[in-house]
C-alpha positions, 0 to 999 in steps of 0.5 A: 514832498515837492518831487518836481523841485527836488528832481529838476533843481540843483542843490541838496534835497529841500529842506523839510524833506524828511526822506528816509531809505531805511525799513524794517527790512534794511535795519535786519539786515545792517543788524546781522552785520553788527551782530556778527562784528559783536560776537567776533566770529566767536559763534553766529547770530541766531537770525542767519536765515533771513541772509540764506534766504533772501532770494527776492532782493540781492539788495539787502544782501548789498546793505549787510556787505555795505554794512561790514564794509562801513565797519571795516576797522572792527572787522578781522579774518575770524569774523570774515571767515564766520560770515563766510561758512555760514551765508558763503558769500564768497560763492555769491554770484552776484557781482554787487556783492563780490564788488564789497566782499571782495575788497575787504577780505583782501584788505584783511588778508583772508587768503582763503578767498584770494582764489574767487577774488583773483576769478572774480576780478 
C-alpha cells in the first residue's frame, strides 16, 4: 500500500488497495445485530455476552447499533425492546451509542425510551 499516495492525493483510494476495516471481531458483532432481527425479538441469540462484556472498545458496540440501524426496515418495537432488556442499551452512557439507538427507537415509536431519549438530547 502506497500510504504516501493515498493520504496526500485527492480521489478515491488507488485501485488495487485491498483495504478492508472488517475482523473477526466487527463481523460478531454486525452477526448479534442480524441475529436479533432473525429471531424477531421472539428469544435472544445464545452469544449476548460478548455485547454485556465489551468493556475494552465501545467501538464494536457502535458496529452492532450501526448494524440495527442499516437494518432499520426489518426492525420492530419487539425486537428493540429484547435488545434492549438483555444488553440495556438504553443505559449506555456513551454518547456514540445514544447517537444510533436513539433515533431508531424514536423512529419506531419505542415509547419506553423516550424518557432517556428526551434526557439524552
Amino acid at each position: 500500500m502506497n500510504w504516501v499516495d493515498w493520504v496526500q492525493t485527492p480521489g478515491p483510494i488507488p485501485a488495487g488497495s485491498n483495504v478492508s476495516f472488517t475482523t473477526p471481531d466487527t463481523t460478531a458483532f454486525n452477526d448479534l445485530a442480524d441475529s436479533y432481527i432473525a429471531m424477531q425479538g421472539f428469544s435472544s441469540p445464545s452469544n449476548i455476552n460478548i455485547y454485556i462484556n465489551e468493556k475494552k472498545d465501545v467501538n464494536l458496540k457502535v458496529v452492532f447499533n450501526n448494524r440495527l440501524l442499516e437494518r432499520a426496515s426489518s426492525m420492530n418495537i419487539r425486537i428493540l425492546d429484547r435488545i434492549d432488556k438483555d444488553l440495556g442499551v438504553s443505559q449506555e452512557s456513551n454518547p456514540e451509542i445514544g447517537q444510533r439507538w436513539y433515533p431508531l427507537a424514536i423512529s419506531l415509536s419505542y415509547e419506553s425510551v423516550f424518557p432517556q431519549a428526551k434526557a439524552y438530547v
